[in-house]
PyMOL Python script that loads the backbone (N, CA, C, O; Angstrom):
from pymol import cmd

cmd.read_pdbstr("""\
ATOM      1  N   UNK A   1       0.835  -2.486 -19.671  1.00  0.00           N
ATOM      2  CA  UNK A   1      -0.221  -1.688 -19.080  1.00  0.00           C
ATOM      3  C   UNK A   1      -1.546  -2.183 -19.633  1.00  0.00           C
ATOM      4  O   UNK A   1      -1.595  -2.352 -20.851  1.00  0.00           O
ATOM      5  N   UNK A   2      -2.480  -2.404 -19.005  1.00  0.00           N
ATOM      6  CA  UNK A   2      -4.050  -2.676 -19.087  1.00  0.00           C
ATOM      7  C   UNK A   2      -4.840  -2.104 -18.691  1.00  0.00           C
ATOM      8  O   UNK A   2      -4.536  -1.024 -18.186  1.00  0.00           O
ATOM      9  N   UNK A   3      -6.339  -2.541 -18.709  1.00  0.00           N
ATOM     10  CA  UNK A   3      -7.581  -1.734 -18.216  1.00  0.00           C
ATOM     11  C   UNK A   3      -7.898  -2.723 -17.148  1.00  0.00           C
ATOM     12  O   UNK A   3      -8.237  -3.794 -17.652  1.00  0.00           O
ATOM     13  N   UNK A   4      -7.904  -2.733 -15.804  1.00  0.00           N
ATOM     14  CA  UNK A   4      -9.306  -3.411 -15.220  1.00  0.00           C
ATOM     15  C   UNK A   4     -10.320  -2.962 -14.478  1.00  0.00           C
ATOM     16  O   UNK A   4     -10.312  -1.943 -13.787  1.00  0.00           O
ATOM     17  N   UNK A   5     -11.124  -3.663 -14.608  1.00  0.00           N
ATOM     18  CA  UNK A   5     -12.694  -3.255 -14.402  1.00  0.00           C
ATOM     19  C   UNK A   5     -13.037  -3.482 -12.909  1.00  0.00           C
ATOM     20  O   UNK A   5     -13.498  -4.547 -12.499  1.00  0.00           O
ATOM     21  N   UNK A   6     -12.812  -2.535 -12.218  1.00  0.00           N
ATOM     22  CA  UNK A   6     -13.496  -2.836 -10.950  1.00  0.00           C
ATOM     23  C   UNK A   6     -14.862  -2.194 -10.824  1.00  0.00           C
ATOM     24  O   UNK A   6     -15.357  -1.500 -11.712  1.00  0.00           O
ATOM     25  N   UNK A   7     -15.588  -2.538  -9.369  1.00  0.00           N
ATOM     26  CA  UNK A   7     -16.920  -2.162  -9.462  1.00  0.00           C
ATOM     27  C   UNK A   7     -16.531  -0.555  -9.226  1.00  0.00           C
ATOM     28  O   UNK A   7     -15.393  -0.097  -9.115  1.00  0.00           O
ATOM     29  N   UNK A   8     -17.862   0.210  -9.178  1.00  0.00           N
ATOM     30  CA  UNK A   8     -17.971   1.347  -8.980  1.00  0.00           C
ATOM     31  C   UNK A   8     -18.124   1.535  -7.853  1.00  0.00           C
ATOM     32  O   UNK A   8     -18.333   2.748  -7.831  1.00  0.00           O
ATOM     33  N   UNK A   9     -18.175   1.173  -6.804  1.00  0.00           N
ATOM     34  CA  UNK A   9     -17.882   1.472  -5.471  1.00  0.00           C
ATOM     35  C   UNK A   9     -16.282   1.077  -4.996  1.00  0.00           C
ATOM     36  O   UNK A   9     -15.659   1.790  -4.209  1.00  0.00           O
ATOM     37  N   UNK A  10     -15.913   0.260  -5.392  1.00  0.00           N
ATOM     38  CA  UNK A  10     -14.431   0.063  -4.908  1.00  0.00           C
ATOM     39  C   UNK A  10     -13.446   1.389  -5.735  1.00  0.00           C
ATOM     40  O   UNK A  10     -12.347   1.795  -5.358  1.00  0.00           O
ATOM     41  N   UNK A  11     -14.469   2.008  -7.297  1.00  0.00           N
ATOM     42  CA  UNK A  11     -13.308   3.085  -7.388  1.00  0.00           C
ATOM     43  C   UNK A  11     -13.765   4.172  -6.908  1.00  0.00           C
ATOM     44  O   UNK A  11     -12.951   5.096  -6.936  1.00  0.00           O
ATOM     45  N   UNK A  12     -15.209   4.508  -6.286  1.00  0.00           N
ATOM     46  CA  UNK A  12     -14.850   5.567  -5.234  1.00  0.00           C
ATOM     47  C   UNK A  12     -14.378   5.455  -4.336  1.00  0.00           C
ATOM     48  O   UNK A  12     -13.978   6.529  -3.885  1.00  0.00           O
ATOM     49  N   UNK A  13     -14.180   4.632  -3.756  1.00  0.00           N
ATOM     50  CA  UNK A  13     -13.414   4.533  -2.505  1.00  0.00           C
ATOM     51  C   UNK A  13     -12.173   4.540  -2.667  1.00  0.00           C
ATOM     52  O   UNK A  13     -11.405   4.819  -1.746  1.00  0.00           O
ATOM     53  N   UNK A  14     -11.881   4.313  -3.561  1.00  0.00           N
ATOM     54  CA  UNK A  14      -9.778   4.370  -4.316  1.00  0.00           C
ATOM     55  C   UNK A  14      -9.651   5.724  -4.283  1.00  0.00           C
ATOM     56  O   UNK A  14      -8.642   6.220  -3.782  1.00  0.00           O
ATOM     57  N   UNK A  15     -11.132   6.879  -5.064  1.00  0.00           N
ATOM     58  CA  UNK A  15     -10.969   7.859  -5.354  1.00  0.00           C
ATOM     59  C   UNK A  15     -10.508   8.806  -3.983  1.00  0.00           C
ATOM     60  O   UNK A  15      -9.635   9.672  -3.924  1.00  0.00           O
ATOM     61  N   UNK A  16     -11.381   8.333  -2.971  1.00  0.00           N
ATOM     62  CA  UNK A  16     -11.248   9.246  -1.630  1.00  0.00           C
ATOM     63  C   UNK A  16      -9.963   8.836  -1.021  1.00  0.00           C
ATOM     64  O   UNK A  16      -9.175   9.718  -0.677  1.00  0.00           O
ATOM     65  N   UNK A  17      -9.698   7.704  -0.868  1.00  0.00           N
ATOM     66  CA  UNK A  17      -9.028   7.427  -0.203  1.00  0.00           C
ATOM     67  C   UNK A  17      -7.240   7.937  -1.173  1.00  0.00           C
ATOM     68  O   UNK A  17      -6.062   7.860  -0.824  1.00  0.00           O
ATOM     69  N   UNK A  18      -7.751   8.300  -2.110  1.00  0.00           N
ATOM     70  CA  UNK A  18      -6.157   8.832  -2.687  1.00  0.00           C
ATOM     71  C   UNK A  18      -6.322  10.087  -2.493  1.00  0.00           C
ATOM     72  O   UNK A  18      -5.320  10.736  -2.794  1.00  0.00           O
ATOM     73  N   UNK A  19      -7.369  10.819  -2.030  1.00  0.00           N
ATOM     74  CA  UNK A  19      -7.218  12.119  -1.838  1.00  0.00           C
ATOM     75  C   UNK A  19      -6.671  12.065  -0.344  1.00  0.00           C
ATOM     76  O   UNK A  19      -5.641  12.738  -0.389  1.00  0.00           O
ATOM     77  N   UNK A  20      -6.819  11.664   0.784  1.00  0.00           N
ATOM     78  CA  UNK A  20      -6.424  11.723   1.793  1.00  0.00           C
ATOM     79  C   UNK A  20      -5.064  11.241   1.823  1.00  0.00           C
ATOM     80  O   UNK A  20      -4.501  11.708   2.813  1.00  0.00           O
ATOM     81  N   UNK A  21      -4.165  10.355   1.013  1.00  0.00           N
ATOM     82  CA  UNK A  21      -3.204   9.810   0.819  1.00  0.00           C
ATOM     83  C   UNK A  21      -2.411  10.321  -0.132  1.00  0.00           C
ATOM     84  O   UNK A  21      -1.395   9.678  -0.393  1.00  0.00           O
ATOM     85  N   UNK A  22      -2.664  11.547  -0.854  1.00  0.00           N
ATOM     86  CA  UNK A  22      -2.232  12.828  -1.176  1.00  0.00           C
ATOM     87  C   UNK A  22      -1.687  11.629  -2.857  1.00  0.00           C
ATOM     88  O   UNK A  22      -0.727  12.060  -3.497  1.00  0.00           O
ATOM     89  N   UNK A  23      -2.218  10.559  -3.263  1.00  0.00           N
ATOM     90  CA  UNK A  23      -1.955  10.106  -4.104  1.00  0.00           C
ATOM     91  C   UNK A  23      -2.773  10.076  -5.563  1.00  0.00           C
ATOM     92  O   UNK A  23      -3.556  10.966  -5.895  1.00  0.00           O
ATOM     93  N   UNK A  24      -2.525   9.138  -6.215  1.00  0.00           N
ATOM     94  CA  UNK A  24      -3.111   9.505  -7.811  1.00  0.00           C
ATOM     95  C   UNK A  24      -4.002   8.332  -7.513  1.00  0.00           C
ATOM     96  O   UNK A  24      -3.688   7.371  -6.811  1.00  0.00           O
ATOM     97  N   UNK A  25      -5.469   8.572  -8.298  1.00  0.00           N
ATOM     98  CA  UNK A  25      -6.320   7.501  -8.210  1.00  0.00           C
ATOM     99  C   UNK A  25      -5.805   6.056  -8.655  1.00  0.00           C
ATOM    100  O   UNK A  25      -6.228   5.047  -8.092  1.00  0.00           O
ATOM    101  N   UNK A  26      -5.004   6.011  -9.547  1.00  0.00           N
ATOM    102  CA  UNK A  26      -4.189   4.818 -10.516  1.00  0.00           C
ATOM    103  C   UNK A  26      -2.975   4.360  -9.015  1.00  0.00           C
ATOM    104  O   UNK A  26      -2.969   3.191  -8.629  1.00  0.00           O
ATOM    105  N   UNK A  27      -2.283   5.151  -8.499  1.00  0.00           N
ATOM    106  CA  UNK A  27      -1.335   5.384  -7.406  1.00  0.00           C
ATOM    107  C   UNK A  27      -2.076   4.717  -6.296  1.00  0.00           C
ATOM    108  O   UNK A  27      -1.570   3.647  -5.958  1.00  0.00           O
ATOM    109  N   UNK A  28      -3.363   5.149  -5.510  1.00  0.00           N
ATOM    110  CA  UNK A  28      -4.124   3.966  -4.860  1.00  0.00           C
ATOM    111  C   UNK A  28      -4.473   2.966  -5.040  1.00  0.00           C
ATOM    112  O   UNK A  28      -4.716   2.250  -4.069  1.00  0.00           O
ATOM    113  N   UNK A  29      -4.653   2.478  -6.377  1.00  0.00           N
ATOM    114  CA  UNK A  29      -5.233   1.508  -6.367  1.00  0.00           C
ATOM    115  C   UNK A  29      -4.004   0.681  -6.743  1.00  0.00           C
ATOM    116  O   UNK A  29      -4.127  -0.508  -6.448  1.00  0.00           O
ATOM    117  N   UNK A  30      -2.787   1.038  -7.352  1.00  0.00           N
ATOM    118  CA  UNK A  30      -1.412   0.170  -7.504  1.00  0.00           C
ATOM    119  C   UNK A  30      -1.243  -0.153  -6.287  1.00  0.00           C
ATOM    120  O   UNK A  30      -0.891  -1.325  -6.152  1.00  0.00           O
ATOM    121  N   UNK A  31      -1.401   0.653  -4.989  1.00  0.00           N
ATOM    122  CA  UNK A  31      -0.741   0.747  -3.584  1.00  0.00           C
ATOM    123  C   UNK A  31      -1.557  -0.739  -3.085  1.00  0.00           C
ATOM    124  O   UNK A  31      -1.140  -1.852  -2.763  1.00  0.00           O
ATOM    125  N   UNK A  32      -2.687  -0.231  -3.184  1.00  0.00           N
ATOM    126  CA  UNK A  32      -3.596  -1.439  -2.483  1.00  0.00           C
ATOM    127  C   UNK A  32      -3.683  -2.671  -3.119  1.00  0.00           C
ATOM    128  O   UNK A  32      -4.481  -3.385  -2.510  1.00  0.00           O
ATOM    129  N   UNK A  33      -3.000  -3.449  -4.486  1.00  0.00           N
ATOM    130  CA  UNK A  33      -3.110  -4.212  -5.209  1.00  0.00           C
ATOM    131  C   UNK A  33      -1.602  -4.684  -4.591  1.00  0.00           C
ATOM    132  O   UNK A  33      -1.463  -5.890  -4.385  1.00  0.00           O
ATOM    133  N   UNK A  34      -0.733  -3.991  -4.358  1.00  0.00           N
ATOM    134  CA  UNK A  34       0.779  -4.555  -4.278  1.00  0.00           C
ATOM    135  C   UNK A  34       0.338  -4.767  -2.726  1.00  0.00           C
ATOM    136  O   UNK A  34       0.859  -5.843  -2.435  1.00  0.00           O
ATOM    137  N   UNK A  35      -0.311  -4.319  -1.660  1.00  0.00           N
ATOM    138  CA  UNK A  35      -0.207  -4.743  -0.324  1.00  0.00           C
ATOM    139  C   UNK A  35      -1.029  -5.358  -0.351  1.00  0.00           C
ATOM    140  O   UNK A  35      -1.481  -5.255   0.789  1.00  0.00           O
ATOM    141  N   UNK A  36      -1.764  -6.140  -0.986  1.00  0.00           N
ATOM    142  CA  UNK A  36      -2.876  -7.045  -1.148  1.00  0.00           C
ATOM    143  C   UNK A  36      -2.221  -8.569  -1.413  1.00  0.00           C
ATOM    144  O   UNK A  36      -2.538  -9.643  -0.903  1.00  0.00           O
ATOM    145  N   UNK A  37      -1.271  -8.280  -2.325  1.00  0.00           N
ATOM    146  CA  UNK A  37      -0.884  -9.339  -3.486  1.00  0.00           C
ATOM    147  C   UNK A  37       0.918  -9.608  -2.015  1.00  0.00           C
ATOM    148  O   UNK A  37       1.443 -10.703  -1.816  1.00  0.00           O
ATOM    149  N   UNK A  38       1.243  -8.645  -1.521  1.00  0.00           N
ATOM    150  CA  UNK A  38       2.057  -9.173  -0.265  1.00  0.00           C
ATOM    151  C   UNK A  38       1.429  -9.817   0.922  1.00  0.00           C
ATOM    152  O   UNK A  38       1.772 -10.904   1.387  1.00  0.00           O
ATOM    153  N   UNK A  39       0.851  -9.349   1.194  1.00  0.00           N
ATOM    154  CA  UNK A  39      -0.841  -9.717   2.686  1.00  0.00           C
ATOM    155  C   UNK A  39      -0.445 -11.199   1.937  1.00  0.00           C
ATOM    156  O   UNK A  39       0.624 -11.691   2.298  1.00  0.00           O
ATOM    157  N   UNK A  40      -1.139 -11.845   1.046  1.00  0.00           N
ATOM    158  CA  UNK A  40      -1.602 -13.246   0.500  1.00  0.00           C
ATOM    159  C   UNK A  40      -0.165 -13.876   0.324  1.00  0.00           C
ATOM    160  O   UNK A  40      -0.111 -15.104   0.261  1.00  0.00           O
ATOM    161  N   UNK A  41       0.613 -13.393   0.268  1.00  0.00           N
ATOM    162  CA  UNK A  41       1.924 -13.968   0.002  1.00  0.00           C
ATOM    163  C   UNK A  41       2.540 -14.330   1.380  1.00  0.00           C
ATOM    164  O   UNK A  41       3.208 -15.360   1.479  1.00  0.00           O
ATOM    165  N   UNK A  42       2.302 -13.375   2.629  1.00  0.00           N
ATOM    166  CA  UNK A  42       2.866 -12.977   3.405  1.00  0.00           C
ATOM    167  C   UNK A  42       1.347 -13.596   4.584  1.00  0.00           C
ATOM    168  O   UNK A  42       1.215 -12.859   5.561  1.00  0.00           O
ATOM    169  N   UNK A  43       1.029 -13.967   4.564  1.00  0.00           N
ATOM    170  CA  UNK A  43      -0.092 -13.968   5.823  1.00  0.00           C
ATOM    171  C   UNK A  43      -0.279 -13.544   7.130  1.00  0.00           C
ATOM    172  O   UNK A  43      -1.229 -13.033   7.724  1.00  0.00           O
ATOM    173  N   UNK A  44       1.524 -14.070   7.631  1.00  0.00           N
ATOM    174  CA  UNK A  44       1.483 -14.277   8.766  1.00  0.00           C
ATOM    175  C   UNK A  44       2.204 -12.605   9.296  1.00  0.00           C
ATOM    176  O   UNK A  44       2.414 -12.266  10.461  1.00  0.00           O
ATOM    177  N   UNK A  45       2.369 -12.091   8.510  1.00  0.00           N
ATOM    178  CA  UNK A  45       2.749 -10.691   8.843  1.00  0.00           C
ATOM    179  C   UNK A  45       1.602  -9.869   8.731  1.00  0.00           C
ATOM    180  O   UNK A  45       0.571 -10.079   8.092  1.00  0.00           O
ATOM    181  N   UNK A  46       2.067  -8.462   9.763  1.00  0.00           N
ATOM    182  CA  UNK A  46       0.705  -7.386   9.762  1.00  0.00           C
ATOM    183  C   UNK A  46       1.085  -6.446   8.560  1.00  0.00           C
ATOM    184  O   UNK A  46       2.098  -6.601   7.877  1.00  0.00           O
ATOM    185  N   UNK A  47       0.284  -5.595   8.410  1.00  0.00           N
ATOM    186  CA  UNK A  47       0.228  -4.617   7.413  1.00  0.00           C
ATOM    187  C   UNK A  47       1.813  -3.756   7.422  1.00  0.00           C
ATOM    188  O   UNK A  47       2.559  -3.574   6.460  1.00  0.00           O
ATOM    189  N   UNK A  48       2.032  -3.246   9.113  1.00  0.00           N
ATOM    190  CA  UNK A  48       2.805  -2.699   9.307  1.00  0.00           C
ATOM    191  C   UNK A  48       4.276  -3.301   9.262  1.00  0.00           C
ATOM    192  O   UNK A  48       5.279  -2.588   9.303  1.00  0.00           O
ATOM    193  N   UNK A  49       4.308  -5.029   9.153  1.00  0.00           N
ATOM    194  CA  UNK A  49       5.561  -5.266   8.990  1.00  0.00           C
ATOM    195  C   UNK A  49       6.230  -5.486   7.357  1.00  0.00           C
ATOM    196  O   UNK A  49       7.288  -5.462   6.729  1.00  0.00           O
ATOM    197  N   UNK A  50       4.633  -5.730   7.204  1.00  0.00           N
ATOM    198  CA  UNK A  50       4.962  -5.263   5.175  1.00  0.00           C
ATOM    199  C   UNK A  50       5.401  -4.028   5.047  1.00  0.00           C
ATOM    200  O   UNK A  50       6.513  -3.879   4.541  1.00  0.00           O
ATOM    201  N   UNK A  51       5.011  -3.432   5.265  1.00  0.00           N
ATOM    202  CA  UNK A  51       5.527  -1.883   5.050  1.00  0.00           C
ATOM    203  C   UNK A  51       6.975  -1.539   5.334  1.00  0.00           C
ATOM    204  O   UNK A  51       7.710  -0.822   4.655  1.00  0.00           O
ATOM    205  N   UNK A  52       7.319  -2.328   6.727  1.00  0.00           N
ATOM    206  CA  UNK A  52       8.918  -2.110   7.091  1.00  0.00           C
ATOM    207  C   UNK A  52       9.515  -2.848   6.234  1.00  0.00           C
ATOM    208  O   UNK A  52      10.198  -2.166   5.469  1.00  0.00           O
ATOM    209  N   UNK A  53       9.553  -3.933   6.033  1.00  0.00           N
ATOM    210  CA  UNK A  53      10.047  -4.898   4.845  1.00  0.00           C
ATOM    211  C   UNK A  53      10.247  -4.348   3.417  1.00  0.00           C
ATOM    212  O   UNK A  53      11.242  -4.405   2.695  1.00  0.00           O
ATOM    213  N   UNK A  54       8.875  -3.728   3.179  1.00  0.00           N
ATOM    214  CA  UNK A  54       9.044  -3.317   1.874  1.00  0.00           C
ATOM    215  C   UNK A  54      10.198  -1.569   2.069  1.00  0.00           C
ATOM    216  O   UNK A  54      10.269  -0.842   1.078  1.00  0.00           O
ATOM    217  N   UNK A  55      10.604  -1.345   2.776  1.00  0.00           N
ATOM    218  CA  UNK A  55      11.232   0.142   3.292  1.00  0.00           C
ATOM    219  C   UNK A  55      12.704  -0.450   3.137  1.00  0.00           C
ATOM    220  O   UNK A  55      13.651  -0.114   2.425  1.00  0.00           O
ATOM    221  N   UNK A  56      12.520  -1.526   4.140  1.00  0.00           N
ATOM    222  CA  UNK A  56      14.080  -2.323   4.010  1.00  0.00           C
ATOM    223  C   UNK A  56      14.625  -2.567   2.655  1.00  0.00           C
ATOM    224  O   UNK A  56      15.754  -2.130   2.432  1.00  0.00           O
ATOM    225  N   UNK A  57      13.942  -3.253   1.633  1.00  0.00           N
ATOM    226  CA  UNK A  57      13.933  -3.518   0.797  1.00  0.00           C
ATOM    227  C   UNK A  57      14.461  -2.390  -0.083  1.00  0.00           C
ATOM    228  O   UNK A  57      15.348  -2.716  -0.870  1.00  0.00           O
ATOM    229  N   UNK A  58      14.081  -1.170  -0.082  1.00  0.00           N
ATOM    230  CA  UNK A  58      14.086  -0.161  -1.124  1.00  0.00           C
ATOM    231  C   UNK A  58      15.432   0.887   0.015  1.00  0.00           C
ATOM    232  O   UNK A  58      15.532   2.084  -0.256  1.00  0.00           O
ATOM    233  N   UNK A  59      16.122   0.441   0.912  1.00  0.00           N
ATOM    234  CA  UNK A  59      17.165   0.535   1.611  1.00  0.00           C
ATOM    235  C   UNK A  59      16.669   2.127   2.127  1.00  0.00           C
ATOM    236  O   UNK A  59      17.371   3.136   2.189  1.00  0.00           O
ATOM    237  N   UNK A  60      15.171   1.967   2.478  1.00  0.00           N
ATOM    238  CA  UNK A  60      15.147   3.555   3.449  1.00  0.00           C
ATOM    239  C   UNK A  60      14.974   2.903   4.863  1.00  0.00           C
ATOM    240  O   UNK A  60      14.582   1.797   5.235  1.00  0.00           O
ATOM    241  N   UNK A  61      15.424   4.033   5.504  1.00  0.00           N
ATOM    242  CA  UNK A  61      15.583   3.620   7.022  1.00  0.00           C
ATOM    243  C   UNK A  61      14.220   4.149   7.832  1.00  0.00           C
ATOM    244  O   UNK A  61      13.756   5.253   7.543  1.00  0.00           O
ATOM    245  N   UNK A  62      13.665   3.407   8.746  1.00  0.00           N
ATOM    246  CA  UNK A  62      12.541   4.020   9.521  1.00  0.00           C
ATOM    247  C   UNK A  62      12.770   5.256  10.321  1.00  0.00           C
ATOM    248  O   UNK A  62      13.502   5.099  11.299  1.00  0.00           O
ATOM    249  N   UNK A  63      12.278   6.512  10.103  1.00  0.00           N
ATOM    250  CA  UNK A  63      12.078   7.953  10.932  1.00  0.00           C
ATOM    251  C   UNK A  63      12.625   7.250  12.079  1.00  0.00           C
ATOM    252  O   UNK A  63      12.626   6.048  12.342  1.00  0.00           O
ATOM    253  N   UNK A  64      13.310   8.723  13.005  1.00  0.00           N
ATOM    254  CA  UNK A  64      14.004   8.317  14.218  1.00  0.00           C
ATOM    255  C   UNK A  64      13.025   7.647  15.573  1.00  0.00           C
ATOM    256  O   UNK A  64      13.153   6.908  16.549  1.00  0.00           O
ATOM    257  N   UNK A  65      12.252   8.266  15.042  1.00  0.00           N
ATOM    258  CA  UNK A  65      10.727   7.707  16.399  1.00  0.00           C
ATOM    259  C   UNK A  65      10.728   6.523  16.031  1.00  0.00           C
ATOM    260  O   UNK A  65      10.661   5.997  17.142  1.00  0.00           O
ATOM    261  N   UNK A  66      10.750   5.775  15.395  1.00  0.00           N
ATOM    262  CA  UNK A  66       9.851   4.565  15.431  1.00  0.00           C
ATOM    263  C   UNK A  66      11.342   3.434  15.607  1.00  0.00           C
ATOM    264  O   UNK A  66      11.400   2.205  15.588  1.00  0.00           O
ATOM    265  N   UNK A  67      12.108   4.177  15.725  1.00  0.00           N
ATOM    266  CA  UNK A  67      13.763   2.928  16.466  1.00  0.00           C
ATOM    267  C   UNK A  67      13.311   2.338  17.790  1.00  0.00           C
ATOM    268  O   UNK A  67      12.622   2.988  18.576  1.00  0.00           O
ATOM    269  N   UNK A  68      13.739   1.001  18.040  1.00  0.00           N
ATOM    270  CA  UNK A  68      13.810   1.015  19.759  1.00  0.00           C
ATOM    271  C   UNK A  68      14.991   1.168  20.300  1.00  0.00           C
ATOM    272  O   UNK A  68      16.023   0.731  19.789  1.00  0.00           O
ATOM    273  N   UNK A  69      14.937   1.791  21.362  1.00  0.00           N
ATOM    274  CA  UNK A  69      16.356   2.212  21.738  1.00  0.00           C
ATOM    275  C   UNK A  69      16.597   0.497  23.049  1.00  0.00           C
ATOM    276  O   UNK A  69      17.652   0.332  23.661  1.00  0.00           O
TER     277      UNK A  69
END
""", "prot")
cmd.dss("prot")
cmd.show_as("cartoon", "prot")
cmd.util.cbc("prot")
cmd.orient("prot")
């Protein structure tokens, strides 16, 4: 565990944006550092197929809406 120093506008914006995301300020900004650090790994995928990937991965299944039948 470490300290880093971001500017003061990127941690209000961590700050709000974890309130709407019902998460912990430390919890946003882990969130957005791990889909950041996949994005660059991953290019050619969208946000949303990181997300399924990373779901697959942790063996949860996508809500019944979002299946194609």
């Amino acid at each position: 565990m470490g300290i880093v120093k971001i500017d003061d506008q990127l941690h209000e914006d961590i700050r709000r944006a974890s309130t709407v995301m019902c998460r912990s300020i430390n919890a946003q900004a882990e969130f957005w550092m791990k889909m950041g650090m996949l994005a660059e790994a991953n290019p050619t995928l969208s946000f949303h197929e990181i997300v399924k990937a990373q779901m697959a991965a942790a063996d949860i299944a996508p809500p019944a809406s979002t299946l194609v039948a």
